[in-house]
TINU-275996 format. One record per residue (C-alpha): residue in three letters; x, z, y. Coordinates in pm, whole numbers, plus 50000, padded with zeros to 5 digits. Layout:
BEGIN
ALAXZY
...
This chain:
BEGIN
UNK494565490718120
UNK492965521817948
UNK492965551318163
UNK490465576518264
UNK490475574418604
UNK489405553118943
UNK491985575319182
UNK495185576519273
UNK494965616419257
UNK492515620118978
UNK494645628018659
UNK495445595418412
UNK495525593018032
UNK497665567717908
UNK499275555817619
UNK501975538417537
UNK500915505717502
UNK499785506917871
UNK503155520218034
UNK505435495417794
UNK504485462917971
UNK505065477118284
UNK507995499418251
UNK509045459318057
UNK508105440818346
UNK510325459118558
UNK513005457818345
UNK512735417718366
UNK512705417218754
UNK515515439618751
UNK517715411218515
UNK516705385218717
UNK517395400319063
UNK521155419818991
UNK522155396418662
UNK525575386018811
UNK525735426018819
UNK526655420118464
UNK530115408418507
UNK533005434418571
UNK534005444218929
UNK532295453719231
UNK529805436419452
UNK530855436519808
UNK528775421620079
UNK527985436420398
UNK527285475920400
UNK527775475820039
UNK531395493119975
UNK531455508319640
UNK535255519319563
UNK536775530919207
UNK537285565919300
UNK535655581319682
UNK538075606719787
UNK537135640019915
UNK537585634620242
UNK536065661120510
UNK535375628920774
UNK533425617220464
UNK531275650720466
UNK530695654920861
UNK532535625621071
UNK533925640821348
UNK534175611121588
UNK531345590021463
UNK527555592621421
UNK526305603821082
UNK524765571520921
UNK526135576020613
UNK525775615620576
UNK525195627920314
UNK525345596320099
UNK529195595120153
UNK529275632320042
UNK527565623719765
UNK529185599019634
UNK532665608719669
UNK531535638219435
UNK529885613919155
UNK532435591419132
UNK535035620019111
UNK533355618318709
UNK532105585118703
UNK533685554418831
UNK532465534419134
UNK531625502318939
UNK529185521718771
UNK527185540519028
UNK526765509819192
UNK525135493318908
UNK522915526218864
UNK521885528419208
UNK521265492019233
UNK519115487018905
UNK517795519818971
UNK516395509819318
UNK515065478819181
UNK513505490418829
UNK511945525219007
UNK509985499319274
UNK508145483419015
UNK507455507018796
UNK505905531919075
UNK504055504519276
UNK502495497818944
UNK501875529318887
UNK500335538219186
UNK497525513919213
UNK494595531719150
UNK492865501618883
UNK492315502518515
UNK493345469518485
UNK497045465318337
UNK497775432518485
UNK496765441518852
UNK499075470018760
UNK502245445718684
UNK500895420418996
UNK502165453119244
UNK504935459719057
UNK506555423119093
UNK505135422119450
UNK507075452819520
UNK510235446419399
UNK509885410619505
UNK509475411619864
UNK511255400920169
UNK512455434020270
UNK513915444719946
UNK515745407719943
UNK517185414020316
UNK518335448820263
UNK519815439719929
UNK521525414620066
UNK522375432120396
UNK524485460620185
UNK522085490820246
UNK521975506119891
UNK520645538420036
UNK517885527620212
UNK516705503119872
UNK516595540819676
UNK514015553619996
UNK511935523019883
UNK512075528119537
UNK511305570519529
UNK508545556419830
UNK505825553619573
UNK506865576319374
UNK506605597619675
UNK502935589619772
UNK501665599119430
UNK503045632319401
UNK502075642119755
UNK498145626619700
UNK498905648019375
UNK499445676419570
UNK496355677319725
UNK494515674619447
UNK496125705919293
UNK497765692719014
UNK499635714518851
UNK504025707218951
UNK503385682119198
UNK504595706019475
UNK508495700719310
UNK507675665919221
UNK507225658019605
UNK510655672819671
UNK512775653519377
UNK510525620019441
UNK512185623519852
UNK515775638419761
UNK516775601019677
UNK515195585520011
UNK517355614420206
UNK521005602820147
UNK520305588520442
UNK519085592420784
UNK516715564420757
UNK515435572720415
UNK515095611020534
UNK513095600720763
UNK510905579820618
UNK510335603120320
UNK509395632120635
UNK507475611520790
UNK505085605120451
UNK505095637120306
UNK503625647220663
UNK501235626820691
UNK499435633320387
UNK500065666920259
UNK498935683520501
UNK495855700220434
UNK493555726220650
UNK492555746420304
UNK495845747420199
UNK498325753520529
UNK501015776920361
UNK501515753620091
UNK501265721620276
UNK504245739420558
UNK506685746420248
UNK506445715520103
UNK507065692420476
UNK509575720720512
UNK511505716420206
UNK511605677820259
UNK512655684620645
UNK515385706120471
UNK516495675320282
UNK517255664820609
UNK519275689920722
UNK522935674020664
UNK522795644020909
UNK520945661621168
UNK523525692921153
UNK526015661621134
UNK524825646221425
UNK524845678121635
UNK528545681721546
UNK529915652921607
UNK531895642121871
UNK530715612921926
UNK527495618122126
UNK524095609122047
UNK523735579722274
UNK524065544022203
UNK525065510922358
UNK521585496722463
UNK522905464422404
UNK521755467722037
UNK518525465822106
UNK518135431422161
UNK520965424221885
UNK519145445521657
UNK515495435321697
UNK513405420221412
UNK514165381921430
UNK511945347921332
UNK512575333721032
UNK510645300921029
UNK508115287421294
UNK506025311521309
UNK507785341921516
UNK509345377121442
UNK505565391821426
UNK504835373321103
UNK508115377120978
UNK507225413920984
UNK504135409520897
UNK505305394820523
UNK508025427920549
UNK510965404920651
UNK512345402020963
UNK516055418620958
UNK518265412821230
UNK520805398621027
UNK520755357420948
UNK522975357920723
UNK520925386320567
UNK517725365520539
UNK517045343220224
UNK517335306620297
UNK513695302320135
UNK512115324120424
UNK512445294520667
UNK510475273020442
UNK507445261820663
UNK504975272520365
UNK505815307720436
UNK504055316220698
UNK500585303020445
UNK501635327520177
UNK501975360320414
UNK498465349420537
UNK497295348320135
UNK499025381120117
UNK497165394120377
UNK494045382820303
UNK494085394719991
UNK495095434820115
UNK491985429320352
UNK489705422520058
UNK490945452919876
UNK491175476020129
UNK487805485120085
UNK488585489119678
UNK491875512719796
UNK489105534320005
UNK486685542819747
UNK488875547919456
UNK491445572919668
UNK489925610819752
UNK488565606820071
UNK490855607220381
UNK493635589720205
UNK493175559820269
UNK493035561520669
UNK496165588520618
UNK498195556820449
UNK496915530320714
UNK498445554820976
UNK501985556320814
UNK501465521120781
UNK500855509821096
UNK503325536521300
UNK506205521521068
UNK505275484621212
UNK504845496821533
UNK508555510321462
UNK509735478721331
UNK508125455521603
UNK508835477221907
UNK512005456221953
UNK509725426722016
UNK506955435822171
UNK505975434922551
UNK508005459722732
UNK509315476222393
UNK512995465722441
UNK513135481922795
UNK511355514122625
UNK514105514122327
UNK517235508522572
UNK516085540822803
UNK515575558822446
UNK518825548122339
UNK521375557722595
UNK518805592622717
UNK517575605422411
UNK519965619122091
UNK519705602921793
UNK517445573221939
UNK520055545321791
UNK518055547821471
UNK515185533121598
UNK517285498421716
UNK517185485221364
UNK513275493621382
UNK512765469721095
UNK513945490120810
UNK511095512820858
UNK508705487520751
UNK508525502020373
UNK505315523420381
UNK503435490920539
UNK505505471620227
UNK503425493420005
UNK500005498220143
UNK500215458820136
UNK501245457519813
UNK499085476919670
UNK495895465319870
UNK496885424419769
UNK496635439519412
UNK493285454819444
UNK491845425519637
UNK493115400819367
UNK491395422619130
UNK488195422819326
UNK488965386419343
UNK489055380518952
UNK485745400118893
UNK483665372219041
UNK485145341018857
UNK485115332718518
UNK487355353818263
UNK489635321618161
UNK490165315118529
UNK490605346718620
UNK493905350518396
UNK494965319218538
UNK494145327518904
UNK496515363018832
UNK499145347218656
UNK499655324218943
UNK499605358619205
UNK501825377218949
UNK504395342719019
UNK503725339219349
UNK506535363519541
UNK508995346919284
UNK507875311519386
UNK507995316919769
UNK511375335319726
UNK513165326219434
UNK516805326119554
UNK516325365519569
UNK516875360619196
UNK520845359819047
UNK521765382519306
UNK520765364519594
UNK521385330619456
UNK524995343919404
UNK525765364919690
UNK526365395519511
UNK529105385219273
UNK531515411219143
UNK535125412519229
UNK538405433519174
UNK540265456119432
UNK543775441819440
UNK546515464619362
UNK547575468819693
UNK544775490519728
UNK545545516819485
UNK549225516919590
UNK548775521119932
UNK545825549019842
UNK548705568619602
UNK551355566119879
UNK548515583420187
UNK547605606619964
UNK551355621219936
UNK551455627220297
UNK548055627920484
UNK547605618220840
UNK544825598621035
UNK545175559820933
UNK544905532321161
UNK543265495320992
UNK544445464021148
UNK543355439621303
UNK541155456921478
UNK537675450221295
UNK534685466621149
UNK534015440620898
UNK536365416720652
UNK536445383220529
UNK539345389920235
UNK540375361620047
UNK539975376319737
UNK536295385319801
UNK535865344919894
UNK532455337920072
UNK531415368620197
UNK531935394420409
UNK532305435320398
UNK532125466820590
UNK535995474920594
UNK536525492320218
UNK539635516920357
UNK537115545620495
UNK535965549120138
UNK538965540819975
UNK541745558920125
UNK542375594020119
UNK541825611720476
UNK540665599020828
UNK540575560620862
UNK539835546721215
UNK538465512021165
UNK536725495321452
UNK533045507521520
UNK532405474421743
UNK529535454821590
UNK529355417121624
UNK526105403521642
UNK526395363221723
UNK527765363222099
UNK526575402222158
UNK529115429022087
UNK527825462922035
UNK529925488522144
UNK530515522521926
UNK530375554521978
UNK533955567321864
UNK536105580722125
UNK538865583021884
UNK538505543521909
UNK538165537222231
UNK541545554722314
UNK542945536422048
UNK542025503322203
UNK543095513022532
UNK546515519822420
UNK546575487622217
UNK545375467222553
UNK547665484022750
UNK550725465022529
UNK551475496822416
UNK552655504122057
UNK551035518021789
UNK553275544721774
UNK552075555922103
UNK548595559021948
UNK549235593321749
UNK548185577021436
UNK550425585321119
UNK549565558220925
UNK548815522720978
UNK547765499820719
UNK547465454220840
UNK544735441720619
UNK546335403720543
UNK542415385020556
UNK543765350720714
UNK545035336220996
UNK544675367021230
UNK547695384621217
UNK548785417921435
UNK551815413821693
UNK554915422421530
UNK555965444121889
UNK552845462221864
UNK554165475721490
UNK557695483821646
UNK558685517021574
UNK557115518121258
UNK558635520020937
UNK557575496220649
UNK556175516720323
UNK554385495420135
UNK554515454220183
UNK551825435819953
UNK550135403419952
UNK547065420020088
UNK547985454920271
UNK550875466720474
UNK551465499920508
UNK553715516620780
UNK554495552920855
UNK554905565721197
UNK557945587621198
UNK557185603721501
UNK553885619521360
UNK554315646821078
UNK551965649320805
UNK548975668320873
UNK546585684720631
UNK543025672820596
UNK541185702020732
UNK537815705620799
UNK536905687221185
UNK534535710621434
UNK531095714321269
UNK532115705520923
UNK531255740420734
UNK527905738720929
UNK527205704920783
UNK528475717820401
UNK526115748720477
UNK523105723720533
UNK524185701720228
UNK524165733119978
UNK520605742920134
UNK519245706120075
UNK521315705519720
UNK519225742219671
UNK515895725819715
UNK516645699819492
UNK517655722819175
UNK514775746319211
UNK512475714019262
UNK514145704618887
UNK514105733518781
UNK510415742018869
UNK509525706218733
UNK511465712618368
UNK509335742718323
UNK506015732618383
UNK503925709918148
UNK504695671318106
UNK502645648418361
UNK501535615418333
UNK502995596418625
């Protein structure tokens, strides 16, 4: 590739012919990974709940009885798909997430050569921890490690001086902060390598602006009435996990490693593994050295450090005396439930190895001959493909697009004309419907039903159950165990989700009138319970304040970005 530069923060020249293969590239690993996406419908698997039409819910905007993982990405989205349908946000978020990891791995190697270029951007959308979080539902978090290179650049940009990169720092980390995770992340990177001793008012607005991205779950979080602790129990179910003979450490080391089995491609217990993580890591130690010269100085070390905090964050689960540190975190310290699932912190390591493997297989290339050379990168270019290939067609199939029954609308147009809290049963905080066959789905009615939905916040993981934090819940259950009805409960609505061969006691319904039968959903009205309005739960306006601050940022970010001079990114 022709460009007039050896730096990530030096400014390129390119032309068309250089970004076309790459922005083309992308486009063809974005096919091949979400190509059942093609079919009508909505792929539901896991944490994955896209619905036609997210009502504006105020639970949605600042949960009142539950901790904020999805703030403000539920906020978000109920407003987008209040003008464009859910079927399609999911598809833009999804190929979005995919095509945008490419494209800005490629981008950011600092090499003139075009095909080491295209070798980072298939390595980054092609590794293990995009596969597992794709396949584990978490839409939000795949957006944090798409803008995550995207990210680096403009903030190595920044120091340099170039001229917009300030705003360009703040739109590259607005995606990464729908959620808590992301937000984090994004914080995290922006300060560790802005910051600059020449520049200290200019580096503090910038990591301010991003911690302002922030704002909504953290005001969320201080709101809610659910606590900050956690059950420490999900430490162990939570920790990174082996996925072939060679232990949880290498599994992270080759960015997989999610909790979740049924997460993890079947290919990553392939006993050859284990070999190509080693190539892969051979290869970022030969072009670490490459990465070091070619970035201004200081980088470099700056990007090892993100690097290796988020693997200490990902392995802490694991490690000698880590779980014992992580349970006292979790039930003493607010907010320290995020770090349980330490795993999906691993993307800045993702990308330092990425990009590193790239340089070293160009340092590689430059001491064989020519003809082998092309040979010797084809085969690297290949290689995540060939060690993973069932992350292609949608996970071999797993994310295959279905339609909502009816039931769901109806039942959604009959709560809306008289609001109250809803009650899901059987009690459960994931579904195996019949008409979503083979997989299962964070329960839809939060997202889909007007109001407050209490579904249950108990996690299953194998034998472990990991208790929730919603109090709401808890007195719900103790009603339930008590043989009480569900009248008793306070709940205006209850809605039995028909899934199989689990069905709810008829005398715990008693009482209860019958609005709605389906083949799917039941819906009953408690008569004892009057409709109630959906006002806005304790905290709420705080949490809208913080939104419209972060929503600021982000339009004078645009704004400031529209008006300067085109950049070559």
């Amino acid at each position: 590739m022709v460009e007039q530069t050896t730096g990530v923060g030096a400014p390129p020249v390119r032309r068309a012919r250089d970004t076309l293969p790459l922005y083309a590239v992308a486009a063809a690993v974005t096919v091949l990974v979400l190509a059942p996406l093609a079919a009508p419908g909505y792929a539901l698997l896991y944490d994955m709940v896209f619905v036609p039409r997210q009502p504006l819910s105020w639970d949605l905007v600042a949960p009142a009885q539950t901790l904020p993982r999805a703030v403000p990405m539920d906020a978000l989205m109920s407003l987008v798909t209040q003008l464009v349908p859910g079927w399609a946000v999911q598809r833009v978020a999804l190929g979005g997430a995919v095509l945008l990891a490419a494209v800005g791995a490629g981008r950011l190697v600092p090499t003139e050569r075009l095909a080491v270029r295209l070798l980072a951007a298939v390595a980054y959308a092609w590794t293990p921890y995009l596969a597992e979080r794709l396949l584990i539902g978490q839409w939000g978090l795949l957006l944090a490690y798409a803008a995550l290179p995207w990210l680096v650049r403009a903030a190595l940009d920044l120091r340099t001086g170039r001229d917009g990169a300030l705003a360009r720092v703040v739109l590259a980390a607005a995606p990464a902060a729908i959620t808590p995770t992301g937000g984090l992340i994004a914080l995290g990177t922006v300060a560790l390598l802005v910051p600059d001793r020449t520049r200290l008012r200019r580096s503090a607005l910038v990591v301010g602006g991003v911690a302002l991205l922030n704002a909504p779950w953290v005001t969320a979080a201080l709101v809610t009435g659910a606590g900050g602790s956690s059950d420490p129990a999900g430490v162990a179910a939570f920790a990174a996990r082996s996925e072939n003979w060679a232990g949880p450490l290498v599994a992270l080391a080759g960015t997989g490693g999610v909790w979740s089995a049924q997460a993890t491609p079947a290919s990553r217990a392939a006993p050859l593994v284990p070999l190509a993580t080693l190539l892969l890591l051979v290869l970022a130690g030969v072009g670490a050295g490459l990465l070091r010269r070619r970035v201004p100085p200081g980088v470099a070390v700056r990007l090892a450090v993100l690097a290796g905090i988020a693997c200490l964050l990902a392995a802490l689960g694991v490690l000698p005396g880590g779980a014992a540190v992580l349970r006292w975190a979790v039930v003493h310290l607010p907010g320290a439930g995020l770090l349980r699932d330490g795993q999906k912190f691993l993307a800045p390591y993702a990308l330092l190895l990425v990009v590193c493997a790239a340089l070293g297989a160009e340092r590689l290339v430059a001491r064989i001959d020519r003809e082998v050379a092309g040979v010797v990168l084809v085969g690297l270019l290949l290689l995540p493909v060939a060690v993973m290939p069932d992350l292609a067609f949608g996970g071999a199939g797993r994310l295959r697009p279905v339609s909502y029954p009816a039931d769901w609308q109806a039942v959604a147009e009959r709560v809306a004309g008289e609001p109250g809290e809803i009650l899901a049963l059987p009690l459960s905080a994931y579904r195996a419907y019949p008409w979503n066959p083979g997989r299962i789905v964070l329960d839809p009615a939060p997202r889909y039903l007007p109001g407050t939905v209490l579904t249950d916040d108990t996690l299953r993981v194998g034998d472990v159950a990991v208790a929730g934090e919603n109090p709401r819940l808890r007195e719900v259950r103790r009603v339930l165990a008590e043989g009480r009805p569900v009248s008793a409960t306070g709940v205006r609505w209850v809605v039995v989700q028909h899934q199989g061969p689990s069905e709810v006691d008829p005398a715990t319904l008693r009482d209860l009138e019958v609005v709605h039968e389906g083949p799917f959903l039941t819906l009953y009205r408690n008569p004892a319970v009057p409709p109630e309005s959906d006002a806005p739960g304790r905290g709420a306006w705080a949490v809208v304040m913080a939104l419209g601050a972060a929503l600021l940022v982000v339009m004078a970010a645009a704004i400031s970005a529209l008006h300067r001079r085109p950049t070559a990114w």
